[in-house]
C-alpha positions in Angstrom: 207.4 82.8 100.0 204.6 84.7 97.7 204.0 88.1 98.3 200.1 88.1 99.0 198.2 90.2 96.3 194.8 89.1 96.8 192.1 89.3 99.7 188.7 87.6 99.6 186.4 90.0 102.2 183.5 88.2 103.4 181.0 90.5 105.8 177.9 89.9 107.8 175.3 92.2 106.2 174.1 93.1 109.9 177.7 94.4 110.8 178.2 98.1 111.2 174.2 98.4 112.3 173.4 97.2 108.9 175.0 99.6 106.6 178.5 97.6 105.6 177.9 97.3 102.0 178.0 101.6 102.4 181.4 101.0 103.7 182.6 98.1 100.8 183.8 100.9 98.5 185.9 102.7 100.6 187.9 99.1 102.2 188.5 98.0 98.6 189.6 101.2 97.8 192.0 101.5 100.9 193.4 97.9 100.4 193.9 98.2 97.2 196.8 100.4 98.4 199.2 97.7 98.3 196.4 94.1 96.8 195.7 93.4 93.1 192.7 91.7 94.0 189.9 92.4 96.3 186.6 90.7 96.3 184.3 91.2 98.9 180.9 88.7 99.6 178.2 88.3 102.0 177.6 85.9 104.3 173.7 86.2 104.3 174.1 83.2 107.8 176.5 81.3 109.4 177.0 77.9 106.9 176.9 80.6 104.1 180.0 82.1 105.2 181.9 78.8 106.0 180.8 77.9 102.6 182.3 80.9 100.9 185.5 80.4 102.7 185.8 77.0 102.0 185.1 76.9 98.6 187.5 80.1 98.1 190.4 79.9 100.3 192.6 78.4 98.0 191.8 81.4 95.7 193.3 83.8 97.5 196.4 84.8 99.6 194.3 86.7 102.4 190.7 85.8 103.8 189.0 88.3 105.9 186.1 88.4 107.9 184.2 91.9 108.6 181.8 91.0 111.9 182.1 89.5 115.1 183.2 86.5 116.7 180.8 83.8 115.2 181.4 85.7 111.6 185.1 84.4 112.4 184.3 81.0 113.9 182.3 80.3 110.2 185.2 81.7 108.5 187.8 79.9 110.1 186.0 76.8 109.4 185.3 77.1 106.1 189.1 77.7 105.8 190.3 74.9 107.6 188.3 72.3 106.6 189.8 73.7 102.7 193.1 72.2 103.7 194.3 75.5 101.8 196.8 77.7 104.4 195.5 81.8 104.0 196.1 84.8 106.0 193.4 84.9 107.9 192.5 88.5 109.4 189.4 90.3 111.0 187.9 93.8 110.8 185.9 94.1 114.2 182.2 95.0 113.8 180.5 92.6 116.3 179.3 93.0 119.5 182.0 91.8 121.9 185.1 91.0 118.9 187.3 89.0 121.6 189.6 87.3 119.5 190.2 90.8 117.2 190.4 92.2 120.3 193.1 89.6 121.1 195.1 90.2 118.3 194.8 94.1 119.0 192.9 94.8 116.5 191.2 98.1 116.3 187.9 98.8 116.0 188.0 102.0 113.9 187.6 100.8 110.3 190.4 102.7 108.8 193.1 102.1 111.8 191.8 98.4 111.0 192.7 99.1 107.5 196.3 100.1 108.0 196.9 97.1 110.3 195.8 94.4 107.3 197.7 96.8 105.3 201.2 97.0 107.2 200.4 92.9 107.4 201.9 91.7 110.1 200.9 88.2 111.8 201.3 85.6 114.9 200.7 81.9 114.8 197.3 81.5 116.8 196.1 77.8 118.3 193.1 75.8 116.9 191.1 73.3 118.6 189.3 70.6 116.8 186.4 68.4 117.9 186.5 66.0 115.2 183.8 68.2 113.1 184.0 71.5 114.2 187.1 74.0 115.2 187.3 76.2 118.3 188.7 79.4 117.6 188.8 80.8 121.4 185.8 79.4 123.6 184.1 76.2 124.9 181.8 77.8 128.1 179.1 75.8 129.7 176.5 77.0 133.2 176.2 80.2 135.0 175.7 83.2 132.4 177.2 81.4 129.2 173.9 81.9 127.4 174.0 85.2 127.1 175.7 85.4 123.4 172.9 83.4 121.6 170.0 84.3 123.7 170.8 88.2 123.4 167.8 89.0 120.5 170.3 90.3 117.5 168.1 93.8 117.3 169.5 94.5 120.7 172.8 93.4 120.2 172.7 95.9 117.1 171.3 98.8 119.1 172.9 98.7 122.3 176.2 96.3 121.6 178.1 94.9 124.4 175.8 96.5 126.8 173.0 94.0 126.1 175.2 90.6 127.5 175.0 93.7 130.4 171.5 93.6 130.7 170.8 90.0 130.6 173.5 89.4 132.7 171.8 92.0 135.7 168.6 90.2 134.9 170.2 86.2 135.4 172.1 87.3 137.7 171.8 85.0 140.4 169.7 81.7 138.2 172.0 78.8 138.3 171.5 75.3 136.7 174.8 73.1 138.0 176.4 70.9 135.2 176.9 67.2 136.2 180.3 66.6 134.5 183.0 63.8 133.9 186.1 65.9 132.3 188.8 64.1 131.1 191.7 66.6 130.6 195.1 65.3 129.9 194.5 62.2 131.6 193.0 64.0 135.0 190.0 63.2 135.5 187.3 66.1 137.7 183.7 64.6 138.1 180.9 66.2 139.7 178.5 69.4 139.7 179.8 72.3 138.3 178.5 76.0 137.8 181.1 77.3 135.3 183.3 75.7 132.9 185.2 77.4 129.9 188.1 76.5 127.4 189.4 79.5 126.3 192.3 80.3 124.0 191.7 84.0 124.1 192.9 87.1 125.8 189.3 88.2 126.3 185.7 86.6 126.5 182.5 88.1 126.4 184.7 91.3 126.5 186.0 90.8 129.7 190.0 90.8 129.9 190.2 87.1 131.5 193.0 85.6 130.3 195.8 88.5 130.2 199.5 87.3 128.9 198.5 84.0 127.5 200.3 82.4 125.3 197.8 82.0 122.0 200.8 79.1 120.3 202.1 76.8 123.0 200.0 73.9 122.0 197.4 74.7 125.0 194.3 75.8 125.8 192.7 76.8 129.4 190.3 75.1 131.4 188.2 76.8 134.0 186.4 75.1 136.2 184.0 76.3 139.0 182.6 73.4 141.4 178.5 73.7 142.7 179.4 75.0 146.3 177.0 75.6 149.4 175.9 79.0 149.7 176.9 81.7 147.4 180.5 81.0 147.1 181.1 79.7 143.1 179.2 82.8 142.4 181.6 85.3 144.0 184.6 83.3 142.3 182.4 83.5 139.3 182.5 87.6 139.6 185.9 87.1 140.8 186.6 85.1 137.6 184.9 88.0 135.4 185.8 91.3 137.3 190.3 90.2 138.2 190.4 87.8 135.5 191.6 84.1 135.8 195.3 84.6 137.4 193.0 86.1 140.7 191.3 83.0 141.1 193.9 80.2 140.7 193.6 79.7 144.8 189.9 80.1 145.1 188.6 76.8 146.9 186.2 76.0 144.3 187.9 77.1 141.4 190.2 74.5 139.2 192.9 75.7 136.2 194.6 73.7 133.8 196.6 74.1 130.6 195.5 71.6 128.7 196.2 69.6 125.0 192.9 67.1 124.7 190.1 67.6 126.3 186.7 65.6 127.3 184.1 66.4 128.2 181.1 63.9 129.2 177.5 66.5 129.5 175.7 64.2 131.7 172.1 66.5 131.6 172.6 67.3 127.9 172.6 71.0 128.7 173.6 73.8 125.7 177.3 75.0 126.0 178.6 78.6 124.0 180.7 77.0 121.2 182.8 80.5 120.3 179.1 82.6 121.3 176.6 79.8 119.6 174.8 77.6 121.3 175.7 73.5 121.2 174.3 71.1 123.0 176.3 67.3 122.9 176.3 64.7 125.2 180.1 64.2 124.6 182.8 66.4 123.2 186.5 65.6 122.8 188.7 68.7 121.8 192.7 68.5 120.7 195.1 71.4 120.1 194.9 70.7 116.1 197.0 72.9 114.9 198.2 76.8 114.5 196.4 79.9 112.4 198.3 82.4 110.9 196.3 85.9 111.7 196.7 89.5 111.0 197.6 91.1 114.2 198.1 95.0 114.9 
């Protein structure tokens, strides 16, 4: 196998509180430590940085992505849809990082440094909806908006504690899905408050889904069903504040491990596709295939 030698950096100019291009000398200089070739481009949105990957990831051994989760969704796309087969690693500037977090990442820039440095990796599930992949969450109903309708000024001044504050504020608004799901052949119909697909230790930087797996082939589904009274709410907090072992016996609660998914969105309500907002009126997702990512 070739010893990797070059790394293709692409950032989020709004990482770091907007000052990551002050930082770009010092990460070259620091990987170039043990890489030939370092190369470092903004994303300036989204589709810019899944173009930059795609267009590049045959280019280089290493492709890394400097800001937070959706900075890594685009990146993992653009790299996947390449056909090409990268290290793919992340330096953790966002505001929640859950799948750096994940892979143990740290968020101090230079103890992120020595871990893409020492270089070493674990295999790390993909889902595919025919268009787009899933690097660690599918969420739909109570509270899932708060990634994309957080205002990114706040997100930049007050980080994870602004999903905080909109969560206190919609605390107790709920707007029940009507759902046919599909999973593995089982079929769940009906009103539901929650619903998530998670292949990820942590979402929304909450430690939900501790000891998982990340390369069996699997992801998790969560479901909450609409109950009377305030009950899929507490499981809800349940869900958030224990994590999703605590509420595999909850009455309204349903978990699965799970290969291909559908899901039929009867009200055409948005869903947090890895923290952006989606909306589709049906979505089929398969296990595609397995990531190789820097870990700590």
């Amino acid at each position: 196998m070739k010893t990797p030698s070059s790394v293709l950096l692409i950032y989020n100019p709004g990482a770091m509180r907007g000052k990551v291009e002050k930082f770009l000398p010092k990460i070259k200089q620091r990987l170039s430590l043990r890489y030939n070739l370092i190369d470092c481009v903004a994303g300036e949105s989204g589709q810019e940085s899944e173009e930059i990957a795609n267009k590049n990831a045959s280019k280089y051994d290493i492709i890394l992505s400097l800001g937070g989760d959706g900075t890594l969704h685009n990146v993992v796309n653009g790299v996947l849809k390449s056909n090409a087969n990268p290290i793919v690693g992340v330096l953790p500037f966002g505001t929640c990082n859950d799948v750096a977090t994940t892979l143990k990442m740290p968020k101090n820039l230079d103890k992120a440094i020595d871990a893409v440095l020492r270089l070493n990796t674990t295999l790390y599930d993909i889902a595919f909806d025919g268009t787009n992949y899933m690097v660690y969450s599918l969420a739909g109903g109570y509270l899932t908006d708060i990634p994309y309708k957080t205002k990114g000024k706040t997100k930049r001044k007050l980080g994870r504690f602004a999903y905080v504050l909109y969560g206190i504020k919609n605390m107790f608004k709920s707007n029940p899905l009507p759902l046919t799901i599909t999973a593995d052949g089982e079929s769940f119909d009906g009103k539901f408050n929650f619903i998530m697909l998670i292949n990820s230790i942590y979402s929304g930087g909450f430690k939900l889904n501790a000891g998982e797996d990340l390369h069996n082939n699997k992801i998790k589904l969560v479901l909450i069903k609409k109950s009377k009274g305030m009950a899929s709410l507490f499981e809800f907090a349940r869900l958030f504040m224990f994590g999703i072992k605590n509420v595999k016996k909850c009455k309204n609660t349903i978990i699965k491990d799970v290969s291909n998914i559908e899901i039929i969105n009867h009200s055409n309500s948005a869903f947090s596709f890895d923290g952006e907002k989606e909306k589709f009126l049906k979505k089929t997702l398969k296990v595609k295939q397995a990531l190789k990512f820097i870990t700590n």
